[in-house]
MIDOSE-1310 file (N, C-alpha, C; in nm, 2 decimals, decimal comma, always signed):
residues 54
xxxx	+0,76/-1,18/-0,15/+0,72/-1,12/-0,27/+0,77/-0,97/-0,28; +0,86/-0,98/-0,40/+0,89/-0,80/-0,41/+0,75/-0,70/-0,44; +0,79/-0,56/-0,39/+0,67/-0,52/-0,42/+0,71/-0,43/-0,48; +0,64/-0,35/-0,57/+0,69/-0,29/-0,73/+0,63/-0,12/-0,69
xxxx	+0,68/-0,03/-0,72/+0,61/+0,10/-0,73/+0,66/+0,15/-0,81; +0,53/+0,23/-0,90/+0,55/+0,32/-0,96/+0,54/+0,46/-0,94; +0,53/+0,58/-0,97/+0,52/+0,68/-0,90/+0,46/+0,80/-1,02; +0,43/+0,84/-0,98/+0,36/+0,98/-1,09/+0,39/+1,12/-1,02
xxxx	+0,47/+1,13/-1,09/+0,51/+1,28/-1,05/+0,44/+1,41/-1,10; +0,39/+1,50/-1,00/+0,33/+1,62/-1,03/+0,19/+1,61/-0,98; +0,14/+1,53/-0,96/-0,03/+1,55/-0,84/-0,10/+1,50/-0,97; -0,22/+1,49/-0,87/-0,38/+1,47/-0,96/-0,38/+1,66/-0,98
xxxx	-0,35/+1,65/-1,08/-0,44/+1,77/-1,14/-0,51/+1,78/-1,23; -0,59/+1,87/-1,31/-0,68/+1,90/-1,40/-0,59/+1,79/-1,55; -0,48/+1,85/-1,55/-0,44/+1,77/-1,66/-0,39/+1,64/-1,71; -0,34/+1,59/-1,60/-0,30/+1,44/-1,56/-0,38/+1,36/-1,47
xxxx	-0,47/+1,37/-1,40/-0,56/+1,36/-1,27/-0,66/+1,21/-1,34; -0,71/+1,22/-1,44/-0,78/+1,09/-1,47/-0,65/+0,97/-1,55; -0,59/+1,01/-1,59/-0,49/+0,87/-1,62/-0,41/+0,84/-1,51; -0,40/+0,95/-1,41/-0,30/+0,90/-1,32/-0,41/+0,80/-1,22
xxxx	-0,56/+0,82/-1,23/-0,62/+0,79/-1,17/-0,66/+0,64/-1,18; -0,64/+0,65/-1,34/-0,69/+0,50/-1,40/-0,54/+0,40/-1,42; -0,44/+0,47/-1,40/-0,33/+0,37/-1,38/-0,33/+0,34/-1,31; -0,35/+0,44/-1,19/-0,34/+0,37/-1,01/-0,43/+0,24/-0,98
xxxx	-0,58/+0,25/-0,99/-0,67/+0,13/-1,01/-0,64/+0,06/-1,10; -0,56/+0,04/-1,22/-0,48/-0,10/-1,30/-0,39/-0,12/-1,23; -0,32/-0,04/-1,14/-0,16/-0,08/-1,09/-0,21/-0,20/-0,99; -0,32/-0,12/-0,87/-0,35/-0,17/-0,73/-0,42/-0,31/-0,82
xxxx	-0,48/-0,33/-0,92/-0,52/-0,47/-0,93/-0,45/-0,60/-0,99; -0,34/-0,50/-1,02/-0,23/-0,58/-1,05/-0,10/-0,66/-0,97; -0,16/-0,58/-0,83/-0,04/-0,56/-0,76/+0,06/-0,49/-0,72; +0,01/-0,33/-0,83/+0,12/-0,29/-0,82/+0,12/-0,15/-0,75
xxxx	+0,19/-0,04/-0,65/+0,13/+0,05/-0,56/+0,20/+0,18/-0,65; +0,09/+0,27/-0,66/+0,11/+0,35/-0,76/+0,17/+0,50/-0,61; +0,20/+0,57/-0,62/+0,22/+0,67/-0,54/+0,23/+0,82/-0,61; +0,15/+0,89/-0,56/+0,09/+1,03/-0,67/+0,22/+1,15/-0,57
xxxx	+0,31/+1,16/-0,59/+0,44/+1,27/-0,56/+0,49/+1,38/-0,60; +0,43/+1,49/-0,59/+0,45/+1,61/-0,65/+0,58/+1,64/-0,65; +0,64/+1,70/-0,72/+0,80/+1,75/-0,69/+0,89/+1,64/-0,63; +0,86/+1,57/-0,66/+0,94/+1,45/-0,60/+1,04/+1,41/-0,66
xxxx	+1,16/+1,36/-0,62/+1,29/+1,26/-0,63/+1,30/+1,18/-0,64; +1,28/+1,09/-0,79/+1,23/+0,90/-0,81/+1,37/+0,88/-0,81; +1,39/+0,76/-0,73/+1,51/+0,70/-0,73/+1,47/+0,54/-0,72; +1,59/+0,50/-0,77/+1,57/+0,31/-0,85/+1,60/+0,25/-0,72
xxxx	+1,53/+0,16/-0,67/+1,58/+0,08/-0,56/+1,59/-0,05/-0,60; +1,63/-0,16/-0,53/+1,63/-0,29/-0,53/+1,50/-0,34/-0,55; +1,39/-0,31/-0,48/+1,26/-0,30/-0,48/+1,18/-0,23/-0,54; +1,25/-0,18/-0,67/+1,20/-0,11/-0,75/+1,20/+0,04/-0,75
xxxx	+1,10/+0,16/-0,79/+1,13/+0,31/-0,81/+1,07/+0,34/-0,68; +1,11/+0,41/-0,61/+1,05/+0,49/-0,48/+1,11/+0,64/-0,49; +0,95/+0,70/-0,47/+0,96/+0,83/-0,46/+1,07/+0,88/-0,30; +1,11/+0,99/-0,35/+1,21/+1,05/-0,26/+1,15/+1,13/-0,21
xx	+1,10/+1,22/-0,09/+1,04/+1,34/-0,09/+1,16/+1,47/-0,07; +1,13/+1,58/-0,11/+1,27/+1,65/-0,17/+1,31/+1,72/+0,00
């Protein structure tokens, strides 16, 4: 089974912090693994988007 990630760039913070929060718990019961990457480098894999760390 492929596994799918999505990624949110820029942290839980004050301004993003509850949608990033409530995607993550629709992602994870979806199957899908959310990863919270501040300053990060999303790059497209075969297996979908994976954060890069810079």
């Amino acid at each position: 089974m492929r596994r799918v990630h999505a990624v949110a760039v820029g942290g839980l913070d004050s301004s993003n912090g509850a949608g990033v929060t409530v995607a993550a718990t629709v992602g994870r019961l979806m199957g899908v693994h959310f990863h919270t990457v501040p300053a990060a480098v999303v790059a497209e894999t075969e297996e979908g988007v994976e954060a890069v760390e810079p």
